[in-house]
N, C-alpha and C positions, 0 to 999 in steps of 0.2 A: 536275442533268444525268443523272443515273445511271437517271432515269425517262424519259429521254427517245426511248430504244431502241423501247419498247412507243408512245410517242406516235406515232411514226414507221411502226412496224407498222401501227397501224390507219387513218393516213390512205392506207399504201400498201393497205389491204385498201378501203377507202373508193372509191379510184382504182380498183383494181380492179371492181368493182360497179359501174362508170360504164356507162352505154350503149355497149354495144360498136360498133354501129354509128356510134358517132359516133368519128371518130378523133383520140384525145389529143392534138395537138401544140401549143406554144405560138404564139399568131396571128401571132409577129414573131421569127423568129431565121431565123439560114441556115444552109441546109444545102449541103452538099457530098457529093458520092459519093466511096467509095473503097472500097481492099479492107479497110481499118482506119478506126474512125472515132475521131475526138479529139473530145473535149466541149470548148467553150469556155464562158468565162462571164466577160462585161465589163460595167462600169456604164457604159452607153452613155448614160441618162438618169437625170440628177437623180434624188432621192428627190420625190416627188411629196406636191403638198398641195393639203388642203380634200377627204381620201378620195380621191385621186387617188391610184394607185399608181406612177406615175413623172411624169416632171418635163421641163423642159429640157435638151436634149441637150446631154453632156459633149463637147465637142468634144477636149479632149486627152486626157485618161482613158480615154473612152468606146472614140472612134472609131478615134485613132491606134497604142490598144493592139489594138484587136479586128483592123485592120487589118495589122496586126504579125504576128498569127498567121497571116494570109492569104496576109502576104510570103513566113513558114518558111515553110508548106506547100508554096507554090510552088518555093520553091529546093529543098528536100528532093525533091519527087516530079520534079523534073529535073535531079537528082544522080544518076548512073549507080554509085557507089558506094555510100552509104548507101542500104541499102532497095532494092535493083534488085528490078524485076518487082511492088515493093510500093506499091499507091500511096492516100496519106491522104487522107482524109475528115476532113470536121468538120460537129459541129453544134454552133452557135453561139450562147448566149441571152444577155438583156439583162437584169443584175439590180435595174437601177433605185436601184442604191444603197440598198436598203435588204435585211437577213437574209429577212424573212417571205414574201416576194416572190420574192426570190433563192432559197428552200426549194422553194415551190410550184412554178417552173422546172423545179428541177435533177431535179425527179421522173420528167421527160423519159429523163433520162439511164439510169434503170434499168428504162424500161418493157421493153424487150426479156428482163428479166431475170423477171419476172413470169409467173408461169403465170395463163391463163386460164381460165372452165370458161364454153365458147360455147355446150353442147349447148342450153340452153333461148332459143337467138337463133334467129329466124328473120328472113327479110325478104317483106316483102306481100303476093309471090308465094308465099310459105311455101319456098322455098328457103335454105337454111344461108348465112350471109354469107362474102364471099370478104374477110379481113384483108390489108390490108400489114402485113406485120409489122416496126414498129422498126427501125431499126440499132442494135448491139447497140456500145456507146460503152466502147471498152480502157482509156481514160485522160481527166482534166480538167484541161483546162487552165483555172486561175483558184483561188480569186475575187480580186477586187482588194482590196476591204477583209478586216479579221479578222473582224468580225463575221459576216460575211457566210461566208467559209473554214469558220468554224466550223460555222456550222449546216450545211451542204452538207457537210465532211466524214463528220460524224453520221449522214447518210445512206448515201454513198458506202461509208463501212469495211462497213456491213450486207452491201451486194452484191460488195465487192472488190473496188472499183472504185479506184486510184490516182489521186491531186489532185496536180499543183505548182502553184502559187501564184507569181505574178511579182511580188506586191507585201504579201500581208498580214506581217505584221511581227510580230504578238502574241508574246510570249514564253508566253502560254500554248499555243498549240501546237506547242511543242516538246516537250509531253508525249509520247510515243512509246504510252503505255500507251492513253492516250483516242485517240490520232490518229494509228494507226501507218499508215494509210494518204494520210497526209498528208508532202507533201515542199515547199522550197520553194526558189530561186535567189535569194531575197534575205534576208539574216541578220535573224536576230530582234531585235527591240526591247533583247533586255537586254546584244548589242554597240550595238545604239544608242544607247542609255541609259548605257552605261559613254562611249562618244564623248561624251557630253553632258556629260555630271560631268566627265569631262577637261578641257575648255572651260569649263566656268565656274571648275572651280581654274587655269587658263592663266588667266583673266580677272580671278583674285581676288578673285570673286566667293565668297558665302558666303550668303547671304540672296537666294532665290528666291522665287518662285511659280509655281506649277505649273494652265495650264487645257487640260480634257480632253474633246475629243467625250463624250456618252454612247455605251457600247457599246464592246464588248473590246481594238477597237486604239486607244481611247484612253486607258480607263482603265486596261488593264494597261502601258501605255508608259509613263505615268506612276507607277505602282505598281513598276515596273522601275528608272525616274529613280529612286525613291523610296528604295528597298530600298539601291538602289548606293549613293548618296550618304549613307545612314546607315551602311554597309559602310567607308566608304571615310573619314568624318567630318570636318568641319570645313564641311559644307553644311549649314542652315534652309531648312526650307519653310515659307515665312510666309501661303502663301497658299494652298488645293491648290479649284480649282473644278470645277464640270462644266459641261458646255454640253448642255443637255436634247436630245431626239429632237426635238420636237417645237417646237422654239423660234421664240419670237418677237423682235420687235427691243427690247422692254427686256428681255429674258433677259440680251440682248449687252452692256445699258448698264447692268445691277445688276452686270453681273462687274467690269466696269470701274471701278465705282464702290468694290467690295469690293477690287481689288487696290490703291487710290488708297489706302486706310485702313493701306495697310503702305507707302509711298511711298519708303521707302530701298530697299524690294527692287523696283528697277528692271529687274531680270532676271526673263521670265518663258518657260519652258518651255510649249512649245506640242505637244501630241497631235491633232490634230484635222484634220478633212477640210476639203475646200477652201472649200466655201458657211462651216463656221465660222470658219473664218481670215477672209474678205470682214466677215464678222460682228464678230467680234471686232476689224477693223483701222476698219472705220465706225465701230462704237461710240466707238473711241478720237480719232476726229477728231470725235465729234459733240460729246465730250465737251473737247476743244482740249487733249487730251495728247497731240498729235503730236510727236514726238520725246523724251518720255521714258520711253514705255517699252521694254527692250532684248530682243527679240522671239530667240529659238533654238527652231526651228522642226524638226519633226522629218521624216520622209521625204516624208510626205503633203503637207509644203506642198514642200521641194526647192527645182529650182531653173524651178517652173513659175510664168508668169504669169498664170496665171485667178486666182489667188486674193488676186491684187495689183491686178490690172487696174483705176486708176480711181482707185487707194491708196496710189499708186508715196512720196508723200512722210510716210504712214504707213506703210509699209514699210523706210523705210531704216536702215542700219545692223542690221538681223534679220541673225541668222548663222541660216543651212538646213542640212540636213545631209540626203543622199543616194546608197545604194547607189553603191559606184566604178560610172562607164559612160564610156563611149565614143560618140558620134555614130555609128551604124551608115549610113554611105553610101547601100550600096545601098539602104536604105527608103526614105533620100530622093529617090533617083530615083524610084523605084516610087511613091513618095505623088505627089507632087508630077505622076505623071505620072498619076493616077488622075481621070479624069471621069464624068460619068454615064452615057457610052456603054460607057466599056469597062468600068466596076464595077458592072454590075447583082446579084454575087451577093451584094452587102450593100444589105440592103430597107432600112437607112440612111443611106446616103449621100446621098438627094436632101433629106431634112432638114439632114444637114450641112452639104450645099452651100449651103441658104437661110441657114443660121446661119451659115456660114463668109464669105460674099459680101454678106450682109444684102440678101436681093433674094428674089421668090415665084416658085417655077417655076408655081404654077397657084389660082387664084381659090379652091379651097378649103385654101388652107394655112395652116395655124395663126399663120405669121404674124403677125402684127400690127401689129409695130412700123415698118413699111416699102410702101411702096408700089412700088416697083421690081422691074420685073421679072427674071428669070435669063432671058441670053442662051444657056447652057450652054455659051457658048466663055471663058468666065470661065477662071483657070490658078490653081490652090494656088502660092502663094511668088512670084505677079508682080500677080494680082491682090489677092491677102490677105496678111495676114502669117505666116509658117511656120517653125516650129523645134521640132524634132524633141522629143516629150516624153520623159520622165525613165526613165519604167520602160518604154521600146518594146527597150531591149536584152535586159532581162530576159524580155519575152512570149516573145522569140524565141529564147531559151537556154532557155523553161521545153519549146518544142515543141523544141526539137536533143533535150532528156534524154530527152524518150520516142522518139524518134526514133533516137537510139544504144542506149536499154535495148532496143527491139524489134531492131531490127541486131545487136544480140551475141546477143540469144535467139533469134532467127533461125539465126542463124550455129551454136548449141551445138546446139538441138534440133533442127534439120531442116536439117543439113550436104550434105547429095548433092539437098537440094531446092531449087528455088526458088522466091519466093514465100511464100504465106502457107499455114503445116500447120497440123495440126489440134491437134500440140503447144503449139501457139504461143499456147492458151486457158490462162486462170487468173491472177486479178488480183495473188495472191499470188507467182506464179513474174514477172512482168511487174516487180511494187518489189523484188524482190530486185536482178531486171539496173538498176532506177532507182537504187536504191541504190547501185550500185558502178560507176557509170559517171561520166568521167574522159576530158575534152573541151576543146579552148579554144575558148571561149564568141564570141561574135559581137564582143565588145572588145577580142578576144585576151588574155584573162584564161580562169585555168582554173574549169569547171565542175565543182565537188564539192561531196558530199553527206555530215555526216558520220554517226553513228549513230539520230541522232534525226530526220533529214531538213534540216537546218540548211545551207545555205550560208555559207562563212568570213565573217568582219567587215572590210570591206571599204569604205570612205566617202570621199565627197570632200566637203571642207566647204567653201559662199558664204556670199557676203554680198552683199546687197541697196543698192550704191551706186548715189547721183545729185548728181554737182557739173559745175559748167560745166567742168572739164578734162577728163572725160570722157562718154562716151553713158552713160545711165541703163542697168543692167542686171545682173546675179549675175556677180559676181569668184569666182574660183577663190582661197581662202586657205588650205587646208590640206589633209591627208588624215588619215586614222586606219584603222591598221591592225595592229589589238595595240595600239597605241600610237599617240599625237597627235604630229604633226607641223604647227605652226600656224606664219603666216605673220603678227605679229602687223604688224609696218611695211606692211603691207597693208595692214590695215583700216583703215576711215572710219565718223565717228560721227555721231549727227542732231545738226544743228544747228552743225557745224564742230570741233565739239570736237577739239582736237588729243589729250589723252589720253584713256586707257580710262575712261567714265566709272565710276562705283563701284554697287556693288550690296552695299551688307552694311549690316547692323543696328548694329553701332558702330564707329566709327573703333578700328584699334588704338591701344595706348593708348600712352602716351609711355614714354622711358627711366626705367626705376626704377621705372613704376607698376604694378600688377598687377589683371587682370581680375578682377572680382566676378561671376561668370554669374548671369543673370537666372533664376531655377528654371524649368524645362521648356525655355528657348530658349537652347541651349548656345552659339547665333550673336549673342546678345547680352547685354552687359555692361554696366557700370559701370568705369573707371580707379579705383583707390585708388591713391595714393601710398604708398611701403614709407617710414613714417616713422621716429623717432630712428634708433638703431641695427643697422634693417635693411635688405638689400639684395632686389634681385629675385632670386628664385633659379631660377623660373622666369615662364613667363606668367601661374598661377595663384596665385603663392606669395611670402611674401617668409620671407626669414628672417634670424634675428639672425646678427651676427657672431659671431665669438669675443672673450673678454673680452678681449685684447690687439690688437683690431681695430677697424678703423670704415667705415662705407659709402664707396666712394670718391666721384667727384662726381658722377656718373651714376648712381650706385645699381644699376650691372651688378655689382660683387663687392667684396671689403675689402680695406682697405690697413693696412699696421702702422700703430698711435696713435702721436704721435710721443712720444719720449722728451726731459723738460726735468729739470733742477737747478737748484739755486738757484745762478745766474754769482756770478762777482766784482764784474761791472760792473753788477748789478743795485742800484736802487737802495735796497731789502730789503737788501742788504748791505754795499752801501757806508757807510749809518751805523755797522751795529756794529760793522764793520772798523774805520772811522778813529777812534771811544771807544775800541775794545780797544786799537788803538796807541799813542795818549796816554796809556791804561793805562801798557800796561806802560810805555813811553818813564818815565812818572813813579814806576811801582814799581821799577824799576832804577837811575833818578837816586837814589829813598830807601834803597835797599840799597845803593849804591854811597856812601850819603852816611855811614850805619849803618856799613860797614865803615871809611870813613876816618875816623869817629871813633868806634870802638869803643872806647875806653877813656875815653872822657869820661863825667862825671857822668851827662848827660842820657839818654846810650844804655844807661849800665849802669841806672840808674834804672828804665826804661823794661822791663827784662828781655829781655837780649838775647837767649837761643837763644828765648823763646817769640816775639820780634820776629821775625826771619828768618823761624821759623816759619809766624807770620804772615802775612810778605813773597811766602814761597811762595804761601801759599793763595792771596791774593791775584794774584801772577803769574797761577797756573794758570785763577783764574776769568777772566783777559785772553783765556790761550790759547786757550782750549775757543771763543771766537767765532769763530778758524779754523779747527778740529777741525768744528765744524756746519757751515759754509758748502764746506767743501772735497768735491769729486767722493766719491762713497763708496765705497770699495771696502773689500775685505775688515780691510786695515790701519786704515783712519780708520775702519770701522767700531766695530773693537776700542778706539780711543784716545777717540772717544767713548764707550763703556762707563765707560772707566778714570774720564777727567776729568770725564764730567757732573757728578758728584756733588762728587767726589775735592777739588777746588780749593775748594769752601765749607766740606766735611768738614773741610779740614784747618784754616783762617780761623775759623770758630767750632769746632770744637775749639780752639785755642787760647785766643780770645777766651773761651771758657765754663771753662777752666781758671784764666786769670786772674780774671774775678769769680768763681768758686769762692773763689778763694785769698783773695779780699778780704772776700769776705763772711765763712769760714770765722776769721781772723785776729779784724777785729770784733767775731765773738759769741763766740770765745774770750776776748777781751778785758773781756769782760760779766760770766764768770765766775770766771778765774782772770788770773794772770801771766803765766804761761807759753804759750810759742807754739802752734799747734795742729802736729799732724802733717802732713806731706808736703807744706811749702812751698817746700820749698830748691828752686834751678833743675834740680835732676836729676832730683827728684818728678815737680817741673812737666813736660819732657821727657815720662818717665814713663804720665802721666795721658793728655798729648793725644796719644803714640804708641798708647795702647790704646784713646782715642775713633776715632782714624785707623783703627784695624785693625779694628772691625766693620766699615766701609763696605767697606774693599779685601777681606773676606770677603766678604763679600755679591756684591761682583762677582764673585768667582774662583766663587762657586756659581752665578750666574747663566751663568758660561762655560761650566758644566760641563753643565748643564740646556739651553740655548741658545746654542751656539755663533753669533757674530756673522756674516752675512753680508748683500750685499745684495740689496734685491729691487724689483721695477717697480709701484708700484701705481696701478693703472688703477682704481679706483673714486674717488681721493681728487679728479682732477680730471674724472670723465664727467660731463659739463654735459648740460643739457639738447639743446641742438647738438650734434650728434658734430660739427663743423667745430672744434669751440673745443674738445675733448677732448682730452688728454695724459696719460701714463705717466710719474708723477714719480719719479723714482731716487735712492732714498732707501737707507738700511740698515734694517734688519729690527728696527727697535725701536719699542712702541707707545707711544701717549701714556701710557697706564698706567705703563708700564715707566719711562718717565722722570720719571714721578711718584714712583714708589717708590725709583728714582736718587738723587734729591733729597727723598724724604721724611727720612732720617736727617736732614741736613744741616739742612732744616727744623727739625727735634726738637732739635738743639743749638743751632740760630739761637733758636728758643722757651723754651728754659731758658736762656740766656745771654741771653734778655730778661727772664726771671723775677729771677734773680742780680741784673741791673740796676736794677730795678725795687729790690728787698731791700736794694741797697748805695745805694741815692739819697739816704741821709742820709749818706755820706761825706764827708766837707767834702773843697772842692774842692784843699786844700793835700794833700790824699791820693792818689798813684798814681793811676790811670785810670780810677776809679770813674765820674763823669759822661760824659767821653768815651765810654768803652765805651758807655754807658746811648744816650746821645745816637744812635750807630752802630746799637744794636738797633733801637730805635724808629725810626730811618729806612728800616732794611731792611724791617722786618717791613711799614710802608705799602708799598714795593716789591714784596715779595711776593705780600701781597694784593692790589692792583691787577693783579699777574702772572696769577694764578691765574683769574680771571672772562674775561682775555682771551685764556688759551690754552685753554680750553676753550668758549668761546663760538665760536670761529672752525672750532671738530673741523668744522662742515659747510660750510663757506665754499669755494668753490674756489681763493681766496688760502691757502688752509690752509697749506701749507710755508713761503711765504713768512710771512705771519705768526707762525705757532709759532715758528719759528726766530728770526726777527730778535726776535721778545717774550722768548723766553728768553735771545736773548745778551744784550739790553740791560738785562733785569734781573740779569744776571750780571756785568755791565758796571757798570752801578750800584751794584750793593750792594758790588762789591769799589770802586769809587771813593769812596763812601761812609766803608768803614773806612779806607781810605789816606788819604783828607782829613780824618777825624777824631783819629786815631791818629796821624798818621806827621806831616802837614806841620807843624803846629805845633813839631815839636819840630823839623823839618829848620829850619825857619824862623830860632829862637832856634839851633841850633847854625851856620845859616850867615849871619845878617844881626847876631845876640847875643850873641857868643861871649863876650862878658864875665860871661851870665848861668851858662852851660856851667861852674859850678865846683863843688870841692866842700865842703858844708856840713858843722857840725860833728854827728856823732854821737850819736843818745839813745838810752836802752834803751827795749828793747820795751815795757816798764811804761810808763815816759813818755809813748812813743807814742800805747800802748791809752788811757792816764789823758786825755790830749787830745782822743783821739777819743771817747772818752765823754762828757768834760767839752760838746765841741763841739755833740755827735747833740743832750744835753739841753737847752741853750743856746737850740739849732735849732727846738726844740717850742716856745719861747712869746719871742720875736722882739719881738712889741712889749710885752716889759716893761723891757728892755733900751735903752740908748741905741746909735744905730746902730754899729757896728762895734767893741761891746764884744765879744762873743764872739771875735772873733779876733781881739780886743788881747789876752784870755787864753793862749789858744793860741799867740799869737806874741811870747811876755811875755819869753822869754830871746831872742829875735831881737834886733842890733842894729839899732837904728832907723835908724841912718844907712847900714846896710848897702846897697847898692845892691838887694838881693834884698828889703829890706823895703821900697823905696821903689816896686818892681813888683810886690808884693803877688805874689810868687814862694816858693816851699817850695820847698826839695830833694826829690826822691824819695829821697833816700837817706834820709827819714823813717822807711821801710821798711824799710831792709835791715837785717836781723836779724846 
């Protein structure tokens, strides 16, 4: 464009060098006299084809606008206040709808501005020619399309000449710097444009397509749609077309066919002139997509019906959108009362009237389609159909603006004159008063301009219904002004549809899932689900909870993991619970039985403070199945510390003091007389107080390293489900740690099986040698099977429950174990044999050792022996008839030294 100044020069220099004799004027426009003249310029006809420069006449575009101007002029120049003494002119052309055309016209308008050089004209007589010279045109009113505005502005800013435009729309000229001579009464495209994207986010719409005349007020309205809705975001344009210059009818049916290829975007934005809307609304019936596609229509189609005519049921449900107006009354009188008698100064109106009546006023009219003559008593609005077009409010607010800017510069420059001075020259002093004039407009809305030449945004939005409850025809459903105001319980949609139908590329997605956007088409996605432990955190996003949390059910945000312990009425507990009772219920019947016959043979035998001893350890491995099962707090957490260990600690301590003593006694006896060291019962004491006190060290360091408390852990049950996930309330002790609890304990269970083992040649008439042994070796199977099932289950989400009930019941066992091996027997004979309970006679310790050696040797070779010689030896001072010899019974008091 920036070359286009100099192209313009020298067609105007071109015009110039025309035959002067011949007089430039366009063969078909009207002219009017006055003291001022107004340029008009209307698409009166079609764009023209097959090299034809125009077409079939626009009846409402055309005629009703150019007619519009006719009407101002008239009321203005018989207004005694606007303009007194001043009275307008026009000349008036036809720009055929097309820019190239519409150029070649407007060139009209600045001949009077043109210098000429006549001197080498003569005429036949050789006399100098006598010129009319032009009217010299103040202001233009027009063009109707942008394209068309544009090129004519281009021209016009050269001579200074001032344009308002009643209908072009482009946002591009509201460039002030390329087009400061351009003004306009109807707001530009990118309030339109912003009204549009308002409506379709009203509609929840997201996914469009976009088709656009070729040529500036199509493509920039679209390029405006465009701009905004990426401005504004959350709009796709899935489609954007053009519709060529020069188009044929499968132009119309490849667009249709290209927007069918994106078929969820059922919304499609319309720029484009009237012949392409008929274009575009055929194609879609040729193609039997009547009613799906949902047509938002921008000024140029409105709320007119030429461009429906014929297409009413592929029209419906289109929302239009156009400049706020008003029905201007009086033009409808004035039209309506206009015939061919009294409108001869428009040299079109007798084609109108054939196209408007469909009837030939005379044998050579173009015509065709009709054989019928025009009567010319014919009447607009009784013989035809009539309704006032769209932009006739605006033609007539574009002539009031020059008609008040000449009025006030009237009024400033040539005060004590009247009429027209000579001040009252120069295009640039003429847009300053256009500029600043400040009028209510023919709808009774105000007329303003703002720096750029812009008229405010200003719309009233239809829709295109037809149901039998009402006449077919454009409903009023909204306006927009700054802002949308829509009427949606208004609308009606093709095909009956009671809701809005949808226009987007994917369904939003469900609760808890989140969009995957498709790369470059932000309007469409993919749902993923926010799976294990996370939630939606927003549309795009999911995220984990916190490790003390989990997705609620909906996967909108997290809820606390519930918190579980192992109950009482669990049935993990109810077994160890009811063993540990019988436990103890039975270790306190044998301590209670030990106490009541503490002084009898079989108790002192037995060793009593290392028994009680025992009795304890035993109790406490009962205890400790309540200490693990019980809620944990700070205190049970400590008592579990104590007693994990503490209750076996103190049971095999004992039990490994006593076969010490037996073993030690034995192999003293191997080599001497005399008794070994530290057998007596205060040694014994002694011995197992100081096996006791590494373990209770151990913990008092472990308290001091790790104070006891408790803690929630959420990893030991997070399932693959967060639904089935739990926070088990445990105390703060690891499996490790309860290993090393019970490692000691272990270590004296394993050398008190060692001992065992070492003393297994003690004959059975000896103290507790095989018992004890018998007691190891049950345990230690206990153990070992313990050991593979509390660490096999460390992953299992039973974990608590299992560890715990495996460790009580092997605690449970092993101390039932020694109480049934140890204790009942001898409870048994003290309470069902009390006759056995006496006491035997006394041997020395030589005797003793001499027997039990005699015995151990005896015991190596078995079958050389007659059966039950060996302990005929050994039992050779027993009386036979003694009842103790008849039940193959020894005193312990064998033993006592």
């Amino acid at each position: 464009m920036a070359c286009f100044p100099w192209r313009v020069f020298w067609i105007i220099q071109a015009l110039a060098d025309v035959t002067l004799s011949q007089e430039i004027y366009a063969p078909h426009s009207i002219r009017i006299e006055g003291d001022l003249t107004l340029g008009g310029l209307f698409p009166v006809h079609a764009r023209g084809v097959s090299g034809e420069p125009c077409g079939d006449i626009k009846k409402e575009n055309g005629i009703h606008r150019l007619e519009a101007m006719m009407y101002a002029l008239d009321q203005i120049n018989s207004d005694d206040e606007l303009l007194p003494n001043i009275v307008l002119g026009a000349r008036v052309l036809d720009t055929c709808s097309r820019d190239t055309y519409a150029l070649e016209q407007s060139l009209t308008f600045v001949q009077a501005l043109i210098q000429k050089d006549t001197s080498d004209v003569r005429c036949t007589n050789g006399e100098p020619p006598v010129f009319v010279k032009p009217e010299k045109v103040v202001g233009v009113i027009g063009a109707s399309a942008s394209s068309v505005s544009i090129m004519v502005a281009n021209i016009l800013r050269l001579f200074q000449i001032p344009q308002i435009s009643y209908a072009s729309t482009a946002p591009e000229l509201s460039d002030d710097r390329r087009y400061d001579f351009f003004s306009r009464v109807v707001p530009p495209d990118s309030f339109q444009a912003q009204a549009m994207v308002d409506i379709v986010k009203a509609m929840g719409w997201n996914y469009v397509s976009t088709v656009a005349s070729e040529g500036s007020y199509g493509e920039k309205g679209v390029e405006a749609f465009m701009q905004i809705s990426r401005e504004a975001g959350g709009i796709c344009i899935a489609q954007s077309l053009k519709i060529p210059h020069d188009h044929k009818q499968a132009d119309f049916d490849k667009i249709i066919r290209q927007l069918l290829e994106t078929r969820y975007a059922r919304a499609v934005i319309i720029f484009a002139y009237d012949e392409d809307i008929r274009g575009i609304l055929n194609a879609s019936k040729r193609a039997d997509q009547v009613g799906h596609f949902l047509w938002i229509g921008s000024d140029s189609w409105g709320a007119k019906y030429s461009p429906i005519q014929g297409l009413e049921d592929a029209a419906v449900g289109a929302i239009t959108i156009l400049p706020k107006r008003a029905t201007v009354e009086g033009f409808d009188i004035y039209f309506t009362s206009r015939t061919l008698e009294n409108n001869r100064r428009n040299v079109w109106f007798a084609e109108f009237w054939e196209e408007n009546f469909n009837c030939k006023l005379m044998s050579s009219s173009k015509k065709e389609d009709t054989s019928r003559k025009c009567t010319g008593q014919e009447r607009i609005g009784t013989d035809s159909k009539y309704e006032q077009e769209g932009k006739v409010q605006f033609v007539i607010d574009a002539v009031y603006a020059i008609a008040h800017a000449l009025h006030n510069m009237q009024k400033d420059l040539c005060p004590n004159q009247s009429g027209v001075c000579p001040e009252m020259t120069g295009g640039k002093k003429l847009l300053k008063y256009i500029r600043s004039v400040s009028f209510n407009g023919s709808a009774d809305t105000s007329v303003t301009f703002n720096r750029n030449g812009d008229a405010p945004g200003r719309y009233d939005l239809f829709q295109y219904q037809m149901n039998i409850n009402s006449t077919p025809g454009y409903k009023v459903i909204g306006q927009w002004t700054e802002s949308l105001q829509l009427n949606i319980e208004d609308m009606q949609w093709p095909s009956g549809e009671l809701e809005i139908p949808s226009s987007v590329c994917s369904l939003p997605c469900k609760t808890g899932q989140r969009k995957k956007v498709v790369k470059g088409v932000p309007c469409c996605w993919h749902c993923e689900p926010c799976d294990g432990y996370q939630y939606q955190y927003d549309e795009t996003s999911c995220r984990l909870c916190a490790y003390n949390m989990r997705p609620n059910t909906n996967r909108t945000g997290c809820q606390p993991i519930p918190i579980v312990k192992l109950e009482w009425h669990s049935p993990w507990a109810v077994i160890p619970v009811f063993l540990a009772m019988l436990g103890i219920i039975a270790t306190i019947f044998v301590m209670a039985t030990f106490v009541r016959y503490n002084d009898t043979p079989i108790v002192r035998a037995s060793g009593r403070e290392l028994s009680y001893v025992l009795l304890t350890g035993i109790f406490l491995c009962y205890i400790i199945t309540f200490v693990m099962i019980a809620t944990p707090d700070m205190a049970v957490c400590s008592f579990r510390r104590i007693f994990l260990g503490l209750g076996m600690c103190i049971s095999y301590a004992a039990l490994l003091t006593k076969t010490n003593r037996i073993y030690r006694i034995f192999e003293e006896g191997k080599r001497s007389v005399s008794p070994p060291k530290l057998i007596s019962p205060t040694s014994q004491l002694a011995i197992t107080s100081s096996l006791i006190s590494f373990q209770l060290l151990g913990v008092l360091i472990w308290f001091g390293v790790d104070p006891p408390n408790t803690i929630i852990d959420y990893d030991e049950q997070k399932t693959i489900n967060p639904d089935r996930a739990q926070g088990v309330l445990k105390c703060d002790i690891t499996d490790l740690q309860i290993i090393c609890s019970l490692g000691y304990s272990i270590l004296l269970m394993v050398t008190c099986t060692v001992y065992a083992i070492k003393t297994r040649g003690v004959p059975e008439n000896f103290n507790e040698a095989k018992p004890i042994g018998f007691t190891m070796y049950t345990t230690c199977i206990v153990w070992l099977a313990f050991i593979p099932i509390f660490f096999g289950t460390a992953q299992s989400a039973e974990k608590l429950y299992i560890q715990t009930t495996t460790l009580t019941i092997s605690m449970n066992l092993s101390a039932s174990v020694a109480l049934g091996m140890l204790y009942m027997p001898k409870v048994y004979v003290i309470i069902f044999h009390p006759e056995l309970n006496v006491q035997k006679r006394k041997r020395s310790f030589k005797a003793v050792v001499t027997a039990a050696t005699m015995s151990s040797r005896l015991s190596h070779k078995p079958s050389d022996r007659p059966n039950g010689e060996a302990k005929t030896e050994l039992c050779e001072n027993v009386d036979p008839n003694s009842p103790a010899a008849k039940k193959k019974y020894v005193s312990y008091n064998d033993l006592v030294i």
